[in-house]
C-alpha positions in Angstrom: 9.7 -2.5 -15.7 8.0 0.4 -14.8 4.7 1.3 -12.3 1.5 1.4 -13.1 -1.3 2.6 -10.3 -4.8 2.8 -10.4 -7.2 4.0 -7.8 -10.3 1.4 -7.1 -13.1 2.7 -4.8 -14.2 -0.9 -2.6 -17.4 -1.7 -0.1 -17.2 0.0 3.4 -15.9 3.2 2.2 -12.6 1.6 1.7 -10.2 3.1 -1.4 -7.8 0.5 -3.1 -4.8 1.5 -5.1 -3.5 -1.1 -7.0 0.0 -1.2 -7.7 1.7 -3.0 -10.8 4.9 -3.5 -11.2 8.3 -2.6 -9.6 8.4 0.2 -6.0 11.6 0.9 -6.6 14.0 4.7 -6.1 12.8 5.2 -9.6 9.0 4.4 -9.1 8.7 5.4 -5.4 7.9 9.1 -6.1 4.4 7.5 -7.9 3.1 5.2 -5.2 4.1 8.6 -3.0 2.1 10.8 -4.6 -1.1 8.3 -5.3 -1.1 7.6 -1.5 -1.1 11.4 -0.7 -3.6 12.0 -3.3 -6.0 9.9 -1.1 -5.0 11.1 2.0 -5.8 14.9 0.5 -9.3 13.4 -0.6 -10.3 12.5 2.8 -11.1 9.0 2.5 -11.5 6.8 5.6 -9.8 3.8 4.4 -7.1 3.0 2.1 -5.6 -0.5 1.1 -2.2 -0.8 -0.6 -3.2 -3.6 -3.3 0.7 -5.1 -4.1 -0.9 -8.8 -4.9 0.3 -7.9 -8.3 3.5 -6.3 -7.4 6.9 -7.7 -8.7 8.9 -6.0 -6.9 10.0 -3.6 -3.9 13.2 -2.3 -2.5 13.5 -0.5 1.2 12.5 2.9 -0.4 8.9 1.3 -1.3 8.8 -0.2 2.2 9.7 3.3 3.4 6.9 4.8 1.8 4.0 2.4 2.9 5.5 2.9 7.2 5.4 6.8 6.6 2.0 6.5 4.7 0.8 4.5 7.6 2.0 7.0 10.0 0.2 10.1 8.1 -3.2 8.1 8.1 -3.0 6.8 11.2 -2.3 10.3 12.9 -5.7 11.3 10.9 -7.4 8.6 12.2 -7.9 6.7 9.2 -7.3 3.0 8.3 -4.3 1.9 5.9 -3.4 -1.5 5.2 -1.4 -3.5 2.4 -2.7 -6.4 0.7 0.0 -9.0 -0.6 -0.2 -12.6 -1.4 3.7 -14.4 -1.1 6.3 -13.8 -3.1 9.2 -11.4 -2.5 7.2 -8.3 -1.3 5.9 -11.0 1.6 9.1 -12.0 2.6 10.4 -8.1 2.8 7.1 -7.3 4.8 7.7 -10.3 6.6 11.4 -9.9 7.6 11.0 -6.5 8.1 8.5 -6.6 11.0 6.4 -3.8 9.0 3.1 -6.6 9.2 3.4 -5.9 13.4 2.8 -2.6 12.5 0.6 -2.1 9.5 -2.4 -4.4 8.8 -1.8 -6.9 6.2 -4.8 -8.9 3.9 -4.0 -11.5 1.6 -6.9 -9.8 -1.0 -9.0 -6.7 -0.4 -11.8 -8.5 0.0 -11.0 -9.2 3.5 -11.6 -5.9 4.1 -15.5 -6.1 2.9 
């Protein structure tokens, strides 16, 4: 199906990149490089918006826990926004919610 990312500046310095699509070993490289991209632009806060997300395998879920890592040791905020489905469930099962902050929308995060 294909990725499709796009950057969204929200309220309380907050950045949202919204991710379409399937995070997959094919697309993984993509959400990678948009994450670092915002990292490298210094801003404070960054939400992971997968509410419109089909899909993601264990390399996707790999990405968002080192992600986390790299903006938490700069002492920035990262969290993922997802709303049910099968991304839920892997974030779910996966214990990754204990350790990154989830949001069902980014506007919990105004």
């Amino acid at each position: 199906m294909g990725l499709t990312i796009n950057n969204k500046e929200l309220a309380n310095g907050w950045v949202s990149i919204v991710v379409e699509g399937e995070v997959d070993l094919a697309t993984v490289d993509d959400l990678q490089a948009a994450i670092d991209a915002v990292l490298a632009e210094s801003a404070d806060h960054l939400v992971v918006d997968l509410t419109t997300s089909s899909f993601m395998d264990s390399t996707g879920l790999k990405a968002l826990v080192m992600s986390h890592r790299k903006f938490h040791d700069a002492g920035r905020s990262f969290a993922i926004a997802i709303d049910g489905g099968p991304i839920s469930r892997l974030i779910d099962l996966s214990g990754v919610d204990k350790m990154i902050r989830t949001v069902h929308s980014v506007d919990e995060l105004n």
